[in-house]
Biopython code that builds the backbone (N, CA, C, O; Angstrom):
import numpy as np
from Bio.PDB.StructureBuilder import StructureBuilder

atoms = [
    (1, "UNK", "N", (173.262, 120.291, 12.594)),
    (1, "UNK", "CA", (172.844, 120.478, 13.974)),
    (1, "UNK", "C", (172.347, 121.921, 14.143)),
    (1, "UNK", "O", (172.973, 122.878, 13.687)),
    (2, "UNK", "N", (171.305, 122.022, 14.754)),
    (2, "UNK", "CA", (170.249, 122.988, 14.525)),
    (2, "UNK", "C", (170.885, 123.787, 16.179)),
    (2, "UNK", "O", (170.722, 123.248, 17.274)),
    (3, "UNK", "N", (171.547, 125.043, 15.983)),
    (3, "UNK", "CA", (171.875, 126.398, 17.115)),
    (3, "UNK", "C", (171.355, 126.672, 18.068)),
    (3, "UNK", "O", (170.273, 126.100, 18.206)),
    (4, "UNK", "N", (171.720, 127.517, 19.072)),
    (4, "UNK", "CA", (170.523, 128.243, 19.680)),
    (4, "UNK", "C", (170.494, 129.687, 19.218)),
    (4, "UNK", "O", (169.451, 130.333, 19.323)),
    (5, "UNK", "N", (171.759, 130.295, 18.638)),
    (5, "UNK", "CA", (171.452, 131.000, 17.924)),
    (5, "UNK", "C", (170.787, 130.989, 16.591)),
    (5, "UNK", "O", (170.147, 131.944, 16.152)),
    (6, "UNK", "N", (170.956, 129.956, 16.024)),
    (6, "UNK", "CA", (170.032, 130.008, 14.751)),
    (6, "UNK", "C", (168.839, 130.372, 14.776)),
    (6, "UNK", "O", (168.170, 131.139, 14.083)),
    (7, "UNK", "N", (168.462, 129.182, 16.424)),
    (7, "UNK", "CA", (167.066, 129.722, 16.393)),
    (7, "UNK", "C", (166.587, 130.980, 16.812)),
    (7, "UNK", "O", (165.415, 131.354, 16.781)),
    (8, "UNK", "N", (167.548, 131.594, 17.198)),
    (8, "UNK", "CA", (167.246, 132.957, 17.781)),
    (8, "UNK", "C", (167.251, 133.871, 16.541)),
    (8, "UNK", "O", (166.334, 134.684, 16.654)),
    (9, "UNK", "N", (167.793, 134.001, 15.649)),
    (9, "UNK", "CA", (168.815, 134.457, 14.241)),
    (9, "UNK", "C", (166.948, 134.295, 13.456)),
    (9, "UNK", "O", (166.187, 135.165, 13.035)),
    (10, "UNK", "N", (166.761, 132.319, 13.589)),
    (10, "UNK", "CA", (165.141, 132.116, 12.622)),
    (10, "UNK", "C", (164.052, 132.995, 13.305)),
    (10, "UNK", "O", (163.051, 133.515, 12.813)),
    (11, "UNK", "N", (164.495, 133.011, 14.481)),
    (11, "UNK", "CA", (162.673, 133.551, 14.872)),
    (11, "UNK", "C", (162.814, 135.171, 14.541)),
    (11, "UNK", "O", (161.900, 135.746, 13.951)),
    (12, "UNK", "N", (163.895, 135.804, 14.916)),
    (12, "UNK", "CA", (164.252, 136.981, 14.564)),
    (12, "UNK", "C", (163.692, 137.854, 12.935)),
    (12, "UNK", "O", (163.182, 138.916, 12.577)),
    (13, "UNK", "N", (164.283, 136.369, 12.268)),
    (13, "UNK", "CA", (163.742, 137.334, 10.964)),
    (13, "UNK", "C", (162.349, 136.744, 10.897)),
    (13, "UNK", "O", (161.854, 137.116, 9.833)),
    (14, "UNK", "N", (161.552, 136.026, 11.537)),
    (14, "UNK", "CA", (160.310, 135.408, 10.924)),
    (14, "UNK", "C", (159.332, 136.716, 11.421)),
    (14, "UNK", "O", (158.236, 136.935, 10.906)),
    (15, "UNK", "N", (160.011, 137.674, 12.681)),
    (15, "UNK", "CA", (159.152, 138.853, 13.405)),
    (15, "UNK", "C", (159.767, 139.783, 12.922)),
    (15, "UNK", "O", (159.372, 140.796, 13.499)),
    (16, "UNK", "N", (160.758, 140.112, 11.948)),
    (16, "UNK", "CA", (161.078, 141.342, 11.617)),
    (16, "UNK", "C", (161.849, 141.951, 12.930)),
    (16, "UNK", "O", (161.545, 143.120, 13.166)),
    (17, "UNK", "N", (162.692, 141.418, 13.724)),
    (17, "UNK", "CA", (163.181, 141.941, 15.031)),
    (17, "UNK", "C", (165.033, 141.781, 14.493)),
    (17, "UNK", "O", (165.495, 141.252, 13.482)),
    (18, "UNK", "N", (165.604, 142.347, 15.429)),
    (18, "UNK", "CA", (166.993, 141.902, 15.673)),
    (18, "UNK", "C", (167.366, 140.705, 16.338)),
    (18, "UNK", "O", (167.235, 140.726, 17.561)),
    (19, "UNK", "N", (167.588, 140.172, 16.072)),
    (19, "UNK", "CA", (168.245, 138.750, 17.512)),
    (19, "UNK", "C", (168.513, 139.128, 18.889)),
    (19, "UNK", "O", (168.193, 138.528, 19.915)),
    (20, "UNK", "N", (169.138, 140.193, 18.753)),
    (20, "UNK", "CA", (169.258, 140.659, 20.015)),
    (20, "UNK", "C", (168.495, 141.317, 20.988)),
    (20, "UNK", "O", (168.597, 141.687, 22.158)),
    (21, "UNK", "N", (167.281, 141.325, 19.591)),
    (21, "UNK", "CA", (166.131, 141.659, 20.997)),
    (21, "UNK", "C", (165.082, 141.040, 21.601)),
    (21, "UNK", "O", (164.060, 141.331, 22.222)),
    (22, "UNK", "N", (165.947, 139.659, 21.035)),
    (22, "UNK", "CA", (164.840, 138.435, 21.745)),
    (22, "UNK", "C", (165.939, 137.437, 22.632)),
    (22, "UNK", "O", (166.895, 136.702, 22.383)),
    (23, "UNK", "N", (165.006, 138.000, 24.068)),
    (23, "UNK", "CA", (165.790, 137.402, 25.530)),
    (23, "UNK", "C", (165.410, 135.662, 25.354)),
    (23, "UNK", "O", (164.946, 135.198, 24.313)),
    (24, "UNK", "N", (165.704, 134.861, 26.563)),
    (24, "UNK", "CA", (165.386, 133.711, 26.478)),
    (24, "UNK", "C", (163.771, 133.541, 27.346)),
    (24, "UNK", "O", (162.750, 132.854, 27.307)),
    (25, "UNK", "N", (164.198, 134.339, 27.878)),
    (25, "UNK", "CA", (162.370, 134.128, 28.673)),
    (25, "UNK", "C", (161.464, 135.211, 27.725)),
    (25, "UNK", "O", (160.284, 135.279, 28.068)),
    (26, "UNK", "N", (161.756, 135.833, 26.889)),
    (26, "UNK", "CA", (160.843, 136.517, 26.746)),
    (26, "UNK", "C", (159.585, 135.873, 25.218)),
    (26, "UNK", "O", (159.891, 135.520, 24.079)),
    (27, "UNK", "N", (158.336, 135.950, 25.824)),
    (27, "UNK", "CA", (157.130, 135.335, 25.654)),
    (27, "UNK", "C", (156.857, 135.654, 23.782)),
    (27, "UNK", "O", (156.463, 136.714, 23.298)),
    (28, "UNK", "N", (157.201, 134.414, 23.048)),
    (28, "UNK", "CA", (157.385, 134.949, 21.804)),
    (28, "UNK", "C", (156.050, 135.352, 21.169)),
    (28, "UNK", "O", (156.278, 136.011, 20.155)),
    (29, "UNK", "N", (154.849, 135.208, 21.377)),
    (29, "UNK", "CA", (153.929, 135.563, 20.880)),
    (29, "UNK", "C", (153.984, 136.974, 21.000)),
    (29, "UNK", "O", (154.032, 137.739, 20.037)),
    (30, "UNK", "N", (153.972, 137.454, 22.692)),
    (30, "UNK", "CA", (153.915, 139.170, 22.485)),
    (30, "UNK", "C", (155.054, 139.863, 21.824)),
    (30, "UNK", "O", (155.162, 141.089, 21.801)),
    (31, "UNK", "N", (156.003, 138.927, 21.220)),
    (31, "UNK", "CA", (157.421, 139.904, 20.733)),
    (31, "UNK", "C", (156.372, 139.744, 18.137)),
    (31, "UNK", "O", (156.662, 140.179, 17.023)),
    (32, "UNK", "N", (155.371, 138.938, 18.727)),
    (32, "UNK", "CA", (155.173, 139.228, 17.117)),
    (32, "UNK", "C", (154.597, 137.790, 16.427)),
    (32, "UNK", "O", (153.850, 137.725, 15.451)),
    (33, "UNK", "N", (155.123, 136.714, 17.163)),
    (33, "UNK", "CA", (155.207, 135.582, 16.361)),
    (33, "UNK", "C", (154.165, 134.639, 16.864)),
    (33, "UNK", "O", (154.056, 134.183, 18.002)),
    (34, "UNK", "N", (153.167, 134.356, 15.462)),
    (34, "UNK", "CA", (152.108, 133.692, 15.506)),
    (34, "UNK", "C", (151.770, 132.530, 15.398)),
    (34, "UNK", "O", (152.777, 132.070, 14.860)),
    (35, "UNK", "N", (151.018, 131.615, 15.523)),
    (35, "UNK", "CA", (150.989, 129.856, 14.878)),
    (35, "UNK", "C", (151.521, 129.248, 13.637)),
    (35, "UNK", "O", (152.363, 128.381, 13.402)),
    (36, "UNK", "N", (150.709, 130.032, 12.888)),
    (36, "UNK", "CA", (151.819, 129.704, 11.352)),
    (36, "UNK", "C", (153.108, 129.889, 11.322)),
    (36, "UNK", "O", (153.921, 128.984, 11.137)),
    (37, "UNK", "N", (153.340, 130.885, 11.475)),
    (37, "UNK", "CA", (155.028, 131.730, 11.574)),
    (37, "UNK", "C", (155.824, 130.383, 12.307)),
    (37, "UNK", "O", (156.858, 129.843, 11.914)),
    (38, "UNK", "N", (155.041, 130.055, 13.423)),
    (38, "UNK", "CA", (155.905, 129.515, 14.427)),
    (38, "UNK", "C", (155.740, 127.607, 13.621)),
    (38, "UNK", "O", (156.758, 126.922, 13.715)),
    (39, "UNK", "N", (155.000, 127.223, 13.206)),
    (39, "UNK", "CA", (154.862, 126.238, 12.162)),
    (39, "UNK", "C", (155.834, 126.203, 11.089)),
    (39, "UNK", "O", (156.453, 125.149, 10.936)),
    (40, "UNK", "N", (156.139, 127.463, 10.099)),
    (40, "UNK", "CA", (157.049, 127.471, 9.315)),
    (40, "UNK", "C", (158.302, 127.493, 9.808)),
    (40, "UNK", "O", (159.142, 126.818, 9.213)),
    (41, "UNK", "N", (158.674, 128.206, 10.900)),
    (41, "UNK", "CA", (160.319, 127.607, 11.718)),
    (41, "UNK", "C", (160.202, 126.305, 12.001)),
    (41, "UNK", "O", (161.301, 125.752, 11.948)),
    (42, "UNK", "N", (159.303, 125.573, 12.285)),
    (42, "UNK", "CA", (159.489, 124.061, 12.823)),
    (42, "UNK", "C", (159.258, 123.594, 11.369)),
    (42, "UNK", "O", (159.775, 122.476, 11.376)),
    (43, "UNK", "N", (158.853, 123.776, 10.325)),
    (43, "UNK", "CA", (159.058, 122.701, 9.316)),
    (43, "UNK", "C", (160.694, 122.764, 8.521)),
    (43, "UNK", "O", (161.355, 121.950, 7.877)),
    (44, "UNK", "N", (160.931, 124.428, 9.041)),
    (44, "UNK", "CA", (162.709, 124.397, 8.742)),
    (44, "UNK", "C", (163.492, 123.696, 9.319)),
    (44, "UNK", "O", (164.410, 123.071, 8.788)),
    (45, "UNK", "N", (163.167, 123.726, 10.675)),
    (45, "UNK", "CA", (163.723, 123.299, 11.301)),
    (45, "UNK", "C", (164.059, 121.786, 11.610)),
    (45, "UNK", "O", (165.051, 121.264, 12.119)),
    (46, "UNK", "N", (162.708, 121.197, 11.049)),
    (46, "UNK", "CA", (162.621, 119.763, 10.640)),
    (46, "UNK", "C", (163.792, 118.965, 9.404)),
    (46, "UNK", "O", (164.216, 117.844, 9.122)),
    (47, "UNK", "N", (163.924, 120.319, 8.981)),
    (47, "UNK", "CA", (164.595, 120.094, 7.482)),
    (47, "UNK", "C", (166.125, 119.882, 7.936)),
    (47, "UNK", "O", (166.985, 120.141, 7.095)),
    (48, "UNK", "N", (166.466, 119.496, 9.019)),
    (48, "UNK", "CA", (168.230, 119.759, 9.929)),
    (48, "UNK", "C", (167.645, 118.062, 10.055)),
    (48, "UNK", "O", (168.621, 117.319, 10.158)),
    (49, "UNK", "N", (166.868, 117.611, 10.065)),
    (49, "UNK", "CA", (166.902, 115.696, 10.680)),
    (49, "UNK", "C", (165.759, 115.827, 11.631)),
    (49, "UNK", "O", (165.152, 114.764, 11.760)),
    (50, "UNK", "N", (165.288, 116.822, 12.336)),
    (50, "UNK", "CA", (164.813, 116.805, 13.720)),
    (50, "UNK", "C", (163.513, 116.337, 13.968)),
    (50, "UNK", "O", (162.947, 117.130, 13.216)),
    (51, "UNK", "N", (162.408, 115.526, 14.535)),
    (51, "UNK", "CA", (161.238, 114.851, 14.647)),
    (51, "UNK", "C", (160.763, 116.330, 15.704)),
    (51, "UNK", "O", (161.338, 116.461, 16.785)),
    (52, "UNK", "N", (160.180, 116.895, 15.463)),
    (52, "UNK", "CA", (159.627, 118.077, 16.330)),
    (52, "UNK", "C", (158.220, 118.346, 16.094)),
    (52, "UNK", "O", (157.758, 118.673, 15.001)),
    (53, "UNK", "N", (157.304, 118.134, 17.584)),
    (53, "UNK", "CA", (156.123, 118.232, 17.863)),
    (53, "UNK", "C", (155.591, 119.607, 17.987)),
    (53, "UNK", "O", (156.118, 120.304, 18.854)),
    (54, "UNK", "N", (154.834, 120.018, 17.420)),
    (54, "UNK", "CA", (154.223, 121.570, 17.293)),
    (54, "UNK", "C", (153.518, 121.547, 18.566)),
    (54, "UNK", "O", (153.456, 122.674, 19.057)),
    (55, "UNK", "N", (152.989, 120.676, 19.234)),
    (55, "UNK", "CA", (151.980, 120.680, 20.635)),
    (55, "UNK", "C", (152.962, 120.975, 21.560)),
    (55, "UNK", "O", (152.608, 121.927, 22.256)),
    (56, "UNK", "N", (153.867, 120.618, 21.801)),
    (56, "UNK", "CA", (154.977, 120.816, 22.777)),
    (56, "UNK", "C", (156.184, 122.248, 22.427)),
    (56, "UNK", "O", (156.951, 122.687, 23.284)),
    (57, "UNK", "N", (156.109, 122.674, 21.268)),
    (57, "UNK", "CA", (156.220, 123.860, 21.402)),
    (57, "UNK", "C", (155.405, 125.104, 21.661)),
    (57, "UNK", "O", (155.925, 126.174, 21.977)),
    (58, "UNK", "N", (154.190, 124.934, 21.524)),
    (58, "UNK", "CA", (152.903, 125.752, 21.468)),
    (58, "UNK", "C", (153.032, 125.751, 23.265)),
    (58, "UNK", "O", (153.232, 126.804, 23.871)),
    (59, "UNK", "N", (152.910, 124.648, 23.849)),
    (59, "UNK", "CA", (152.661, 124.642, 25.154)),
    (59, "UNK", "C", (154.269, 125.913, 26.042)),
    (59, "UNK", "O", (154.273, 126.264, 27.222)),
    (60, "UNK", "N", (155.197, 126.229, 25.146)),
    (60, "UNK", "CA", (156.140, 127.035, 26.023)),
    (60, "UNK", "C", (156.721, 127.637, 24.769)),
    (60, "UNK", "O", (157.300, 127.192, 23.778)),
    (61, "UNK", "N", (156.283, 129.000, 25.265)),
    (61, "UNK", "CA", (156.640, 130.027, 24.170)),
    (61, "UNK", "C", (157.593, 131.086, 24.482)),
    (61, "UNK", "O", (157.394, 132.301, 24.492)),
    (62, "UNK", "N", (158.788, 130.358, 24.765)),
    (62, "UNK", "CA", (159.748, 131.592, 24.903)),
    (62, "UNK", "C", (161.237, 130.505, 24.595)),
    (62, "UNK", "O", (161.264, 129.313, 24.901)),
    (63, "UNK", "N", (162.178, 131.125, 24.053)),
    (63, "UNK", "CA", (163.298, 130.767, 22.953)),
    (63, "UNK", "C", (164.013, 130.227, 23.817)),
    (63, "UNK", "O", (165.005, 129.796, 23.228)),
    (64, "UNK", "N", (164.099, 129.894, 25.423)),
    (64, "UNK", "CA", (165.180, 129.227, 26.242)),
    (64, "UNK", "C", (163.952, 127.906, 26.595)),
    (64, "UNK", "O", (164.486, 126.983, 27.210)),
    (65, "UNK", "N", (162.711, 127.718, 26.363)),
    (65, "UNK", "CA", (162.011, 126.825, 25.920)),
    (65, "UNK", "C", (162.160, 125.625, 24.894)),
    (65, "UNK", "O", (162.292, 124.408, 25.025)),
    (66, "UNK", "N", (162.088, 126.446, 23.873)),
    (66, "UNK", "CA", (162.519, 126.167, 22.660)),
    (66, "UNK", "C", (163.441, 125.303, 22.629)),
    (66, "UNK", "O", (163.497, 124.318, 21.893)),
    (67, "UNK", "N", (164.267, 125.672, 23.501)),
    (67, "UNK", "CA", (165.975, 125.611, 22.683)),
    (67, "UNK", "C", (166.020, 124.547, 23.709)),
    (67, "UNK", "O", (167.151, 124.094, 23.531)),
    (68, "UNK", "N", (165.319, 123.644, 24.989)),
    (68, "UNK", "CA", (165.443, 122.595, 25.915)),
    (68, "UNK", "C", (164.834, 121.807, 24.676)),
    (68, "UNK", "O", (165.445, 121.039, 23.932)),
    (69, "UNK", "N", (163.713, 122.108, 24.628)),
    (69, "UNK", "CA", (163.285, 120.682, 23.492)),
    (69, "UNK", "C", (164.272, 120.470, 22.543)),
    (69, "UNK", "O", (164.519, 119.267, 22.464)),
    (70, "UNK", "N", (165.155, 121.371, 21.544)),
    (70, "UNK", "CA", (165.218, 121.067, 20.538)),
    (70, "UNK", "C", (166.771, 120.432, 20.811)),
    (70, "UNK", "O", (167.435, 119.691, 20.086)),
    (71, "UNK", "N", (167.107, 121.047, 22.217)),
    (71, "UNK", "CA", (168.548, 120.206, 22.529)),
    (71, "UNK", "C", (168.407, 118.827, 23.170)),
    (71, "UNK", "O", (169.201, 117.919, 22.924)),
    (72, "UNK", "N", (167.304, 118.693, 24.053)),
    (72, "UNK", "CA", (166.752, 117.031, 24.312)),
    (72, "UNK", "C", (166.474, 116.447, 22.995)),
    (72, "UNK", "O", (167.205, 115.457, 22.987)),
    (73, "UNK", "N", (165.973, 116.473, 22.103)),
    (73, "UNK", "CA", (165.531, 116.020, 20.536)),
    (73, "UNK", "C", (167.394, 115.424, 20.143)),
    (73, "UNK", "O", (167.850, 114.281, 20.097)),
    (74, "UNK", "N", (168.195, 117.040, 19.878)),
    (74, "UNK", "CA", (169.076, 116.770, 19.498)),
    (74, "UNK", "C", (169.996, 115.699, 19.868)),
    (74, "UNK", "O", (170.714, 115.002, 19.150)),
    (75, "UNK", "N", (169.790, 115.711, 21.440)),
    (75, "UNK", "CA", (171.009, 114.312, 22.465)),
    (75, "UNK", "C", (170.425, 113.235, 21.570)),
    (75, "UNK", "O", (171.097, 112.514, 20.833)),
    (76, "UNK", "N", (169.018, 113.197, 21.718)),
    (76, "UNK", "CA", (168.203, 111.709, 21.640)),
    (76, "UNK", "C", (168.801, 111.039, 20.220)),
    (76, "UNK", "O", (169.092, 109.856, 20.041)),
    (77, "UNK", "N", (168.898, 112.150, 19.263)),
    (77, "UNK", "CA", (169.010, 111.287, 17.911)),
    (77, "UNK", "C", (170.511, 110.198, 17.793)),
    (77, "UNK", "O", (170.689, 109.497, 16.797)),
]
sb = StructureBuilder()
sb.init_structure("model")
sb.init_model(0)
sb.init_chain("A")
sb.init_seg("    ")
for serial, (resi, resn, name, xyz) in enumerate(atoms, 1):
    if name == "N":
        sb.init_residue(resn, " ", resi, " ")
    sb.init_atom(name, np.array(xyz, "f"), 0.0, 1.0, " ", f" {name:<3s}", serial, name[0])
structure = sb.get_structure()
């Protein structure tokens, strides 16, 4: 079962940042993190069981975003 810190912990090292300096609203593209980058956390992240749409993360880019889809995903399974 895939965190919300993990994902905070994955995106962290994918930008070279601390975890702690990524808020839940804050807009992950301007903190560093690009399409690919953000592609390679979702194919990790795929790798936990999870069916996760790259269009629906692209459309909301900030980690308390994130973390609604990937916990609706998670109930559903």
């Amino acid at each position: 079962m895939l965190t919300r810190e993990r994902m905070r912990a994955d995106i962290a090292a994918m930008i070279h940042e601390d975890p702690e300096e990524i808020g839940g609203d804050d807009n992950l593209i301007d903190l560093g993190l690009d399409s690919m980058r953000a592609m390679n956390l979702l194919v990790r992240w795929a790798e936990t069981g999870l069916t996760l749409d790259f269009s629906e993360f692209a459309e909301r880019l900030t980690l308390d975003a994130w973390w609604a889809i990937v916990d609706r995903v998670q109930r559903q399974a």
